[in-house]
C-alpha angles and dihedrals in degrees: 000000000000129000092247083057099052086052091048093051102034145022142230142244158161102251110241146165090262088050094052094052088047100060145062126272101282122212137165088194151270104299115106089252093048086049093047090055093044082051094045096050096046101032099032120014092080094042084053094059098044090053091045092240097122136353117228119220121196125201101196116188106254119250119240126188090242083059117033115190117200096199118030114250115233109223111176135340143193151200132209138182141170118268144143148227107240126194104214134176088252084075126082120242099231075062110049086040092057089043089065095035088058090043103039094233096125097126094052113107095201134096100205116064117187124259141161112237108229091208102176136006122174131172123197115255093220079071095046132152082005096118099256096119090064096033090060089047094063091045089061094048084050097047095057089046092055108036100026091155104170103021101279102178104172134039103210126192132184094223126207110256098231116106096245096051082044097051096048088059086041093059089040087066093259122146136190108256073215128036101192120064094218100063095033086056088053088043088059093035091248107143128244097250092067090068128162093051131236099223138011141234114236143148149193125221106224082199094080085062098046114119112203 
């Protein structure tokens, strides 16, 4: 699905209490982690955005004559807040030097590069396996080359650590800032005895998008 076909099929929105009420009971599944987004999206997200910690995004399916809906169906939604990628002297230096090489910021003298934080993304279950998930991905990546309003180089996501959650960012263009759990796991203070992580570190660079 491109991101012409997700517009074409849904719109979006701010979430918001009205909207909530609007719309159908909205679920990813029945796995912790599943749980943990539905929670997020009806107990959090608003409280998020009241306390200015994360702003929630809803894609609802739009409504046609043919199909009237009488309450809106949530399809996917998303979080995002700002963020940044920090060289810090918990990293190695083979790691931060291949960091800038990757990212061609060598000739920056700073430690802290700017990033948006994609803190949530859920998708219905009832969509499932459609395409929406990457769909809204590149409409994200889009949406911070469009409309990059204050210099927002990065979109970072602490990534569940399962092969399926992995392999989606994977296929997004995201890669780990560190490859090797150990020393990811020294880089965010988690000691060494939580391995294997939860969740990973990874990033995408919003300059391979850039169109001069």
């Amino acid at each position: 699905m491109t991101v012409q076909e997700l517009y074409e099929q849904c719109q979006l929105s701010i979430l918001s209490e009205e909207l909530l009420r609007s719309s159908e009971p909205f679920s990813c599944g029945s796995t912790e982690d599943e749980r943990d987004l539905n929670e997020f999206l009806y107990n959090d997200a608003l409280l998020y955005q009241k306390k200015l910690i994360g702003k929630t995004y809803v894609f609802t399916r739009k409504q046609s004559a043919a199909e009237p809906m009488h309450l809106k169906q949530i399809v996917t939604f998303f979080t995002l807040a700002n963020d940044s990628i920090r060289l810090t002297n918990k990293m190695t230096e083979t790691i931060r030097q291949q960091f800038l090489e990757d990212t061609d910021l060598r000739d920056k003298d700073t430690k802290r590069f700017p990033g948006v934080l994609l803190g949530r993304l859920g998708t219905n279950e009832r969509f499932s396996g459609q395409g929406y998930g990457s769909a809204v991905m590149e409409f994200i990546k889009t949406m911070f080359i469009t409309q990059n309003k204050t210099g927002c180089r990065f979109i970072i996501v602490d990534a569940l650590n399962n092969e399926r959650t992995i392999k989606y960012y994977k296929h997004n263009g995201f890669q780990f800032l560190i490859d090797d759990e150990t020393q990811e796991a020294k880089y965010v203070g988690i000691g060494l005895s939580h391995l294997p992580l939860n969740t990973r570190l990874m990033y995408f660079d919003l300059l391979t998008l850039q169109i001069e």
